[in-house]
C-alpha positions as YAML, in Angstrom:
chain: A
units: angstrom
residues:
- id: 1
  name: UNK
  ca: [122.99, 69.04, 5.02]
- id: 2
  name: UNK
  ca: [121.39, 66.79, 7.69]
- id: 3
  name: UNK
  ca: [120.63, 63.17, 6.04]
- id: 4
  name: UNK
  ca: [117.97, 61.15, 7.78]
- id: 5
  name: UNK
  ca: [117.46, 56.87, 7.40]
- id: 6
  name: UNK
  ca: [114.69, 54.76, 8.28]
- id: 7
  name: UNK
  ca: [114.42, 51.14, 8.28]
- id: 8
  name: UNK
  ca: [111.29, 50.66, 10.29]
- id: 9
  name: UNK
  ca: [108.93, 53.48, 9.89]
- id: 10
  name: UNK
  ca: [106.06, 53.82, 12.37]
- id: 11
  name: UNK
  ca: [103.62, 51.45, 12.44]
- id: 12
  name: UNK
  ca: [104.64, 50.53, 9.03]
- id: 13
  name: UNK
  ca: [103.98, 52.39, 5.70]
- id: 14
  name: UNK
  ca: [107.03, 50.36, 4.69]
- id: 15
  name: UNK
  ca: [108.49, 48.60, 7.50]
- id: 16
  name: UNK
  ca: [111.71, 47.37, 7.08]
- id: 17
  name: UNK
  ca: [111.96, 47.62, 3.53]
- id: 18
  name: UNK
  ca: [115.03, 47.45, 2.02]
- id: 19
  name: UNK
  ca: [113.18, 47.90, -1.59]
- id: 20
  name: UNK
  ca: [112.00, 51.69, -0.32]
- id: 21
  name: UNK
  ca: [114.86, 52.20, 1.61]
- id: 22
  name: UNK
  ca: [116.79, 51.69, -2.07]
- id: 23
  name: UNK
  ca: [114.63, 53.93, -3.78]
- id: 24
  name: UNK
  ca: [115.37, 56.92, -0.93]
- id: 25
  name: UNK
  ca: [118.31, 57.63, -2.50]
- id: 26
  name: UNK
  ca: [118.99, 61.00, -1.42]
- id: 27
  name: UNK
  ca: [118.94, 59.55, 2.69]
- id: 28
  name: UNK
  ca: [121.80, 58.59, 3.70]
- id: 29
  name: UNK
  ca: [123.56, 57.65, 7.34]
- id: 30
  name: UNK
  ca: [123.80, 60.24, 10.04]
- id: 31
  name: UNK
  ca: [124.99, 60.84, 13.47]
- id: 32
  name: UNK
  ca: [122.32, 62.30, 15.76]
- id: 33
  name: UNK
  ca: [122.54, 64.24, 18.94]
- id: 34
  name: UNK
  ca: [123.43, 62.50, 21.80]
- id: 35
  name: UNK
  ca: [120.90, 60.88, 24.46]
- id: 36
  name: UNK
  ca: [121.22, 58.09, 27.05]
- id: 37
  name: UNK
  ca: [121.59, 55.45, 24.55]
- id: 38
  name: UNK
  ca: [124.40, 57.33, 22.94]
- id: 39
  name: UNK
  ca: [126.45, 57.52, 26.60]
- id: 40
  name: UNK
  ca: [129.05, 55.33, 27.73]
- id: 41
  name: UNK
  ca: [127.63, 52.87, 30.26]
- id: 42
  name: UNK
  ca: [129.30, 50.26, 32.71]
- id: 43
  name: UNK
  ca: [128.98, 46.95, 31.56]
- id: 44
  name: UNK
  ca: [127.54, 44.42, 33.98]
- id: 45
  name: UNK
  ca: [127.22, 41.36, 32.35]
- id: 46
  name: UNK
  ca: [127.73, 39.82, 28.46]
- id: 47
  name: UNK
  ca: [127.21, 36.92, 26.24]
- id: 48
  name: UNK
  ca: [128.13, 35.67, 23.31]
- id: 49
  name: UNK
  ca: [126.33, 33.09, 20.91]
- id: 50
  name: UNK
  ca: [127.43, 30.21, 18.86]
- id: 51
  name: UNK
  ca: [125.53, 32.43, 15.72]
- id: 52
  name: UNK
  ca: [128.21, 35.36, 16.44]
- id: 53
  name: UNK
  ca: [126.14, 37.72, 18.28]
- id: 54
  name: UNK
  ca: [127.61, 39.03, 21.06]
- id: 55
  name: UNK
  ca: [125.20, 41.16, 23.72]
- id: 56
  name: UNK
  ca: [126.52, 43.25, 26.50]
- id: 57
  name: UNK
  ca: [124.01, 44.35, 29.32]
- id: 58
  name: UNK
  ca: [124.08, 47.54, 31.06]
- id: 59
  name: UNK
  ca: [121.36, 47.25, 33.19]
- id: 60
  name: UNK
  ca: [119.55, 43.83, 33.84]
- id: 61
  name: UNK
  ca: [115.51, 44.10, 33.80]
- id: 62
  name: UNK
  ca: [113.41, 42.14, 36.35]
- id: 63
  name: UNK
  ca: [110.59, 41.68, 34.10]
- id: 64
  name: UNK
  ca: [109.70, 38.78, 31.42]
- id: 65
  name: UNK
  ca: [111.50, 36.98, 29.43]
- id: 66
  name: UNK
  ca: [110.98, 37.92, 25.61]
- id: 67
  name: UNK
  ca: [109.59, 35.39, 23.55]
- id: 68
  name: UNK
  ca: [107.94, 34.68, 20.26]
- id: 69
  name: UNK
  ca: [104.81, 36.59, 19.39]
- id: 70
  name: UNK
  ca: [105.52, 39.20, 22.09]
- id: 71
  name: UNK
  ca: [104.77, 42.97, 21.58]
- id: 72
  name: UNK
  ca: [107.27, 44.85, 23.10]
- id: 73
  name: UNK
  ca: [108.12, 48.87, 23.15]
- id: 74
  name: UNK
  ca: [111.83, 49.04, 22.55]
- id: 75
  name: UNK
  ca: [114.00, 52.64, 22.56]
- id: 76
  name: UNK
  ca: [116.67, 51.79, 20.40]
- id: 77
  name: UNK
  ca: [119.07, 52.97, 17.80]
- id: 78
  name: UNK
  ca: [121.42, 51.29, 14.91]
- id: 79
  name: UNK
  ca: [124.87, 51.74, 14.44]
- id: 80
  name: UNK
  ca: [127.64, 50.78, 12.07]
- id: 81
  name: UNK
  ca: [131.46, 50.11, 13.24]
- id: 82
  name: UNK
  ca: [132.32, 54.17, 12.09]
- id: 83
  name: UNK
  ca: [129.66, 55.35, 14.75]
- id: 84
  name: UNK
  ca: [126.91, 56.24, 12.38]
- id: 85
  name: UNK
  ca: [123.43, 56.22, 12.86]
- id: 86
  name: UNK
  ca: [121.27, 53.86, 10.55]
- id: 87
  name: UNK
  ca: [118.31, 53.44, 12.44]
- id: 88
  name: UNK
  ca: [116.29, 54.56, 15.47]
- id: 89
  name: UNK
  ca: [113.32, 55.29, 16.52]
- id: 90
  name: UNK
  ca: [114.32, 58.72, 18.13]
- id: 91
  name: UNK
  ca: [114.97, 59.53, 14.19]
- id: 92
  name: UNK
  ca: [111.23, 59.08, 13.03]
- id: 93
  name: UNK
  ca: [110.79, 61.25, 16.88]
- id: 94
  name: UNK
  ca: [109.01, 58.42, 18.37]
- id: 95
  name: UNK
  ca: [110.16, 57.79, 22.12]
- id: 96
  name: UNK
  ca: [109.73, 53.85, 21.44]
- id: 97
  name: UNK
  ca: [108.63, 51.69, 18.92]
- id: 98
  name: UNK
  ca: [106.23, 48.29, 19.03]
- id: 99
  name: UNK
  ca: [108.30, 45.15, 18.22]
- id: 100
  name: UNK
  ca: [106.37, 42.07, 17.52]
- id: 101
  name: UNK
  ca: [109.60, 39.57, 17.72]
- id: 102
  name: UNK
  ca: [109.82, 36.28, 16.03]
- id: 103
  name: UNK
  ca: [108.06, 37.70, 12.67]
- id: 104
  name: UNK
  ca: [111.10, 39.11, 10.77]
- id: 105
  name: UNK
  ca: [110.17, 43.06, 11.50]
- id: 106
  name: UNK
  ca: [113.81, 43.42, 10.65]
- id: 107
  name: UNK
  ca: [116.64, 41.36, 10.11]
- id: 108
  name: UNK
  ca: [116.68, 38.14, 11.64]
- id: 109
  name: UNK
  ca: [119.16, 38.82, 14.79]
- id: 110
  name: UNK
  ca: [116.98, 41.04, 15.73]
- id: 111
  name: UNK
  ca: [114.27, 37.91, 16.58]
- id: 112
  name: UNK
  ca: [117.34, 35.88, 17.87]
- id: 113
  name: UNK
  ca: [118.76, 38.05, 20.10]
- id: 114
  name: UNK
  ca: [115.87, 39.82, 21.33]
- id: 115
  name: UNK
  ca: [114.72, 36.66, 22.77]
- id: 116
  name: UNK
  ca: [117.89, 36.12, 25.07]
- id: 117
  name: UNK
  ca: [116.46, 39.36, 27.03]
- id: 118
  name: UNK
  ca: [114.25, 40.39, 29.28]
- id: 119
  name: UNK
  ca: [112.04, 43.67, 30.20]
- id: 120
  name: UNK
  ca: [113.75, 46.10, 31.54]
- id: 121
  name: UNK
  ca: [117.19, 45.46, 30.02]
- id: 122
  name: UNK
  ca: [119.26, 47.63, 28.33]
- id: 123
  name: UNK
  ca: [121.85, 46.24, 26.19]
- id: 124
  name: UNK
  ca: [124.36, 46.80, 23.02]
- id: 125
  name: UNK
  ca: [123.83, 44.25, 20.86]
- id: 126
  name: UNK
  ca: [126.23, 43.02, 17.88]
- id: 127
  name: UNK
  ca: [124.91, 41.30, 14.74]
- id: 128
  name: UNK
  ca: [127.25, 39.34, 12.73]
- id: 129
  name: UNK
  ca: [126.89, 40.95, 8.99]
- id: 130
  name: UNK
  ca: [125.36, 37.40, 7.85]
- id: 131
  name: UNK
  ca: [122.08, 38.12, 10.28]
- id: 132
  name: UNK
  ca: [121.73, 41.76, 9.42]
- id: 133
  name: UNK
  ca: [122.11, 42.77, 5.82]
- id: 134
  name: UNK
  ca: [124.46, 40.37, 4.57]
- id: 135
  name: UNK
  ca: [126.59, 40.40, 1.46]
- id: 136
  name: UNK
  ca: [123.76, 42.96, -0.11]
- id: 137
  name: UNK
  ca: [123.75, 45.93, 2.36]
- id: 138
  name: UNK
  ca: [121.53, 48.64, 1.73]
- id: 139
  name: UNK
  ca: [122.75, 51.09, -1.05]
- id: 140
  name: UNK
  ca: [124.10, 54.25, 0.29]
- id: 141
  name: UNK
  ca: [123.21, 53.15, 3.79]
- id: 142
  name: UNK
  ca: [124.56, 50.12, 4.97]
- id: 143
  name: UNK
  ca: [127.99, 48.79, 3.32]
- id: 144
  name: UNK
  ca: [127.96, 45.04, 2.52]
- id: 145
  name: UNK
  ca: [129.33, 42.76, 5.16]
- id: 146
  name: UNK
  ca: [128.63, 45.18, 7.91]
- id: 147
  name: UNK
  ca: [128.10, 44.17, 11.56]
- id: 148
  name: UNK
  ca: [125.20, 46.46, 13.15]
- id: 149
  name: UNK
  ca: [125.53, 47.39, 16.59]
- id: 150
  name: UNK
  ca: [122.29, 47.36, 17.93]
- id: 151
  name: UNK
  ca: [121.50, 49.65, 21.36]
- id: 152
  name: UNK
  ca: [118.34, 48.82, 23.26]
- id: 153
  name: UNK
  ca: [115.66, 49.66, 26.16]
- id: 154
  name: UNK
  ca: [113.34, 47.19, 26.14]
- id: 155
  name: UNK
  ca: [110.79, 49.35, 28.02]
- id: 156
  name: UNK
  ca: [107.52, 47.05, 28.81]
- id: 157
  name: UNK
  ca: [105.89, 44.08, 27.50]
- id: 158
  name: UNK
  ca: [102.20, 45.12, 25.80]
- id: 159
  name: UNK
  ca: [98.79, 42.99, 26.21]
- id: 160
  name: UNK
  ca: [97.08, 42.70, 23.51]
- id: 161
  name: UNK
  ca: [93.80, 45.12, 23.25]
- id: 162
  name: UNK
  ca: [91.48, 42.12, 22.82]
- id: 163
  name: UNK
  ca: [91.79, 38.95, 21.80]
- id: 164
  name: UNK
  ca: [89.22, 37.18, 19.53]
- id: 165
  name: UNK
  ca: [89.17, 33.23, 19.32]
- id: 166
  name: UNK
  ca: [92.65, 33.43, 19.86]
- id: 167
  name: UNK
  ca: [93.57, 36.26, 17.45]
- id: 168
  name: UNK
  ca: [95.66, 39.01, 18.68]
- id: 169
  name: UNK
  ca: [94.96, 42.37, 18.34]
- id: 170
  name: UNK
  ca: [96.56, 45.42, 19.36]
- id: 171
  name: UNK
  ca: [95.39, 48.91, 18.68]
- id: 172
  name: UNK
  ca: [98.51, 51.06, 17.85]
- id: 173
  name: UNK
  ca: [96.51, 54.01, 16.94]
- id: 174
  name: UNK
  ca: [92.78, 54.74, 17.21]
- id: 175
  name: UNK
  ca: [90.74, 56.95, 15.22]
- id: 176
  name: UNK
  ca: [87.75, 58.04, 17.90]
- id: 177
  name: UNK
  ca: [86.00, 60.47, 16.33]
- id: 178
  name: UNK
  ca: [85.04, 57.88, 13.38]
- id: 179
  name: UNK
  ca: [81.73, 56.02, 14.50]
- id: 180
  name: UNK
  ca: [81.78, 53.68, 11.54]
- id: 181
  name: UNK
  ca: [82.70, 50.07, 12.05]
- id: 182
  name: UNK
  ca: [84.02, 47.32, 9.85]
- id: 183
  name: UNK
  ca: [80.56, 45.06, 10.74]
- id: 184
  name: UNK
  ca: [77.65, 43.62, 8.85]
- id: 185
  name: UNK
  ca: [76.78, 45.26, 5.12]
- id: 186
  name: UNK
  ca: [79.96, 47.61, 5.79]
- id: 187
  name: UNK
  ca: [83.34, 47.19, 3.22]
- id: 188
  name: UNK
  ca: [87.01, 47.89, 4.90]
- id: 189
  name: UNK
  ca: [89.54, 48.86, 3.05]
- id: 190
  name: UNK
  ca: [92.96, 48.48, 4.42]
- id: 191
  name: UNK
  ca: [96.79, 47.94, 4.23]
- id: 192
  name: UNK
  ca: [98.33, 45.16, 4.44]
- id: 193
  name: UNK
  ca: [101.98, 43.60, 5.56]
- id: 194
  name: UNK
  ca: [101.98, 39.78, 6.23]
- id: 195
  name: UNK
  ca: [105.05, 37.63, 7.48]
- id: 196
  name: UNK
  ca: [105.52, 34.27, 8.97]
- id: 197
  name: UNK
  ca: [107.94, 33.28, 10.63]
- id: 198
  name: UNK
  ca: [109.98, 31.53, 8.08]
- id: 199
  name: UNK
  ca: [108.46, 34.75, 5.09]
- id: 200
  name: UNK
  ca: [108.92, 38.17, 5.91]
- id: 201
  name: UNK
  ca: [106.54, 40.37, 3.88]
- id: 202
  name: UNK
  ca: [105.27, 37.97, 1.55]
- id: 203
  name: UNK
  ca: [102.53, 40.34, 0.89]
- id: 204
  name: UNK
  ca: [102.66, 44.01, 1.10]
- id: 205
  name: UNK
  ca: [100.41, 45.93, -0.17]
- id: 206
  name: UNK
  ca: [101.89, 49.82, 0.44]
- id: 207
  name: UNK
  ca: [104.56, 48.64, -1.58]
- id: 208
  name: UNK
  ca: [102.26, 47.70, -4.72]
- id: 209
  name: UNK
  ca: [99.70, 50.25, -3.69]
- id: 210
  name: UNK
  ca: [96.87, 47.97, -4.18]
- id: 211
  name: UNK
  ca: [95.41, 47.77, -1.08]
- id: 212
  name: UNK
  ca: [92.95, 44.82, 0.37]
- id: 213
  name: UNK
  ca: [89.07, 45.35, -0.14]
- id: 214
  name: UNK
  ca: [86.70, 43.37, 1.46]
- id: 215
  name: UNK
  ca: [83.03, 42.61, 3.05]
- id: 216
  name: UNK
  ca: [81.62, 40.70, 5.68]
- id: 217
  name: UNK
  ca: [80.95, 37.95, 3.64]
- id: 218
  name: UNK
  ca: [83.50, 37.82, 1.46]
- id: 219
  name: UNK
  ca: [86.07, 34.90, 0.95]
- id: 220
  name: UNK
  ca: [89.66, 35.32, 0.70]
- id: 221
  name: UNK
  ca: [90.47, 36.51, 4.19]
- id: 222
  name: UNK
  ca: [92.15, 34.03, 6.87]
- id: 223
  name: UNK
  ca: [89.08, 33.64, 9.72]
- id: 224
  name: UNK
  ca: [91.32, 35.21, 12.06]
- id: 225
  name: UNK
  ca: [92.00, 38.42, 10.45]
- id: 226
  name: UNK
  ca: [88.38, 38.70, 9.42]
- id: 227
  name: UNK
  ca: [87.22, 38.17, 12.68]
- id: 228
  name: UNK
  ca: [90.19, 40.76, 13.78]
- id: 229
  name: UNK
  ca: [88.79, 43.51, 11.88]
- id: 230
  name: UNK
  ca: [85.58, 43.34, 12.80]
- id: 231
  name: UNK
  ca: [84.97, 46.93, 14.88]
- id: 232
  name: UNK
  ca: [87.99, 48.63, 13.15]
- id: 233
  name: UNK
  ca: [87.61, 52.54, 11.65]
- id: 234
  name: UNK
  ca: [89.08, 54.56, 9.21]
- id: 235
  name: UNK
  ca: [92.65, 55.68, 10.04]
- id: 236
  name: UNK
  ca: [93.04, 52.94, 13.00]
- id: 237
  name: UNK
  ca: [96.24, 51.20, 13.01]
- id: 238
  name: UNK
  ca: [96.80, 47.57, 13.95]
- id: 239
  name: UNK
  ca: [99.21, 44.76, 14.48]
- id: 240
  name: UNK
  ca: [97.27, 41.47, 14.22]
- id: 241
  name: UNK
  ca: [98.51, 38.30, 15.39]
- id: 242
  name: UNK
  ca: [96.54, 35.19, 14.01]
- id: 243
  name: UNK
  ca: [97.17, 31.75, 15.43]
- id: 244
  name: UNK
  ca: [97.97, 28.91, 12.60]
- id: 245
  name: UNK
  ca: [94.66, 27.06, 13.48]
- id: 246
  name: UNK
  ca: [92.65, 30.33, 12.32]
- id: 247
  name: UNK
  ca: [94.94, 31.29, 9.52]
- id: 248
  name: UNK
  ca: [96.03, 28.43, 7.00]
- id: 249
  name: UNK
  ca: [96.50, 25.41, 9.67]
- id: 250
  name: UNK
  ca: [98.39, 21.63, 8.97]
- id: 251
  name: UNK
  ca: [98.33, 23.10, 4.99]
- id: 252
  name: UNK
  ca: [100.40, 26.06, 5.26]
- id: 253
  name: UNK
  ca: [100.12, 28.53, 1.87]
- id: 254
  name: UNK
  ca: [102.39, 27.74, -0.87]
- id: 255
  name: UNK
  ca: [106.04, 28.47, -0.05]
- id: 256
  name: UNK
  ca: [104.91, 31.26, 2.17]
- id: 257
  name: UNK
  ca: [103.54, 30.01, 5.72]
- id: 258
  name: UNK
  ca: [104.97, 26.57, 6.34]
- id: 259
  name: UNK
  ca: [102.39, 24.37, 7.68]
- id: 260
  name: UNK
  ca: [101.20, 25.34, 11.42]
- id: 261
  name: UNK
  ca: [102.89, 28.99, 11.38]
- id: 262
  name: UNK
  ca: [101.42, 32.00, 12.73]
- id: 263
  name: UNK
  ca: [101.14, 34.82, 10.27]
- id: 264
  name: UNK
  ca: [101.22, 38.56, 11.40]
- id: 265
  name: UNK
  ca: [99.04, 41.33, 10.00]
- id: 266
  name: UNK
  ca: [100.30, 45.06, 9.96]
- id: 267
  name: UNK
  ca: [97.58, 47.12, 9.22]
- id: 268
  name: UNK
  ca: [96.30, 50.24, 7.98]
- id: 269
  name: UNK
  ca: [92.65, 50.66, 7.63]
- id: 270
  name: UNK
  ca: [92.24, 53.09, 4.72]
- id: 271
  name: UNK
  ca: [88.30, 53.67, 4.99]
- id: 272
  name: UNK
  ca: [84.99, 51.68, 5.92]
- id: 273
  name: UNK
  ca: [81.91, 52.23, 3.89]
- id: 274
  name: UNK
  ca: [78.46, 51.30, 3.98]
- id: 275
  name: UNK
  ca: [77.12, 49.17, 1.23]
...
């Protein structure tokens, strides 16, 4: 009987949850059918880090370097030692994924080694059990102390679909055919994932199922992700990058967002009403 994981589902009911991935217990590892990132390729060049991760390129990109707060579409896939298939997006059928690096959308090689490529490069990564799923593993999934073997296209570098006083926003999916905009005298209602840099998911609201509800003049929301959702529709899907000077500044919040962090917003707008 064919078994299918997901870490990172798209565009996030529960992105990179380990919780839901616990609670799947009936999905287990598989091995899928074989594509280009399954093939044997010439190596051309490699590297290997001081943290234990060791990349091997086959192809070299000419585009940008990958940094921190980029949105790139990656084609990849997730491997154990034995060969089998953890993760992918080709498993979800999605031919690539958006990958905001530096904001702990998975575990936190990915971030690390992510940033020692480029666009255009296509590479087998190896994360060192300790920056992948550790001691822990994921039940029925991922064994502890396993290295993941990480196989990536990074395909293209995305712009962000506007940007409002500094606020990123990009549009993953838009729902045209609704005319009714988060604006003046209208409520959203929406999902919400938030991370920092240094806090992945400190909130996450599919997971408690309690999602955000708000008004134009309400308090509560950072300025940047208000002013980010102003225009937004039912059934649009977002990632939301909010600069530290429009989200909690020099104070940070709590333990979560050290002071002067980002924060990113994965959204889900759920409905917009008006009052």
């Amino acid at each position: 009987m064919k078994k299918i994981a997901i870490l990172i589902l798209p565009f996030v009911l529960l992105a990179c949850s380990t919780e839901a991935v616990k609670e799947k217990k009936a999905i287990k590892k598989t091995q899928v059918s074989k594509n280009t990132l399954d093939q044997e390729h010439k190596i051309v060049d490699q590297k290997k880090l001081d943290n234990g991760i060791s990349i091997s390129w086959f192809k070299e990109g000419s585009g940008e370097q990958i940094k921190t707060g980029d949105l790139v579409m990656i084609d990849y896939k997730v491997k154990l030692k034995d060969g089998s298939v953890v993760d992918g997006n080709h498993l979800i059928k999605k031919p690539s994924f958006p990958f905001l690096v530096g904001f702990n959308m998975q575990t936190k090689g990915w971030d690390i080694a992510l940033q020692e490529l480029k666009v255009g490069d296509f590479a087998e990564i190896i994360i060192p059990s300790p920056l992948a799923r550790g001691e822990k593993g994921i039940e029925g999934l991922i064994p502890p102390n396993a290295d993941n073997i990480l196989i990536i296209r990074v395909l293209s570098k995305r712009s962000p679909d506007r940007v409002v006083e500094g606020t990123k926003v990009w549009i993953l999916e838009e729902n045209k055919k609704n005319k009714t905009k988060f604006a003046e005298n209208n409520s959203i209602l929406f999902h919400a994932i938030a991370s920092s840099p240094s806090k992945p998911m400190y909130v996450n609201t599919f997971r408690s199922n309690q999602p955000f509800s708000f008004k134009t003049g309400d308090y509560g929301l950072v300025p940047g992700l208000r002013k980010a959702l102003i225009n937004a529709k039912k059934s649009d899907r977002l990632y939301i990058l909010v600069p530290s000077k429009e989200a909690y500044g020099a104070d940070g919040y709590l333990d979560l967002v050290k002071p002067n962090e980002d924060v990113f917003y994965n959204i889900l707008v759920m409905d917009v009403v008006k009052n």
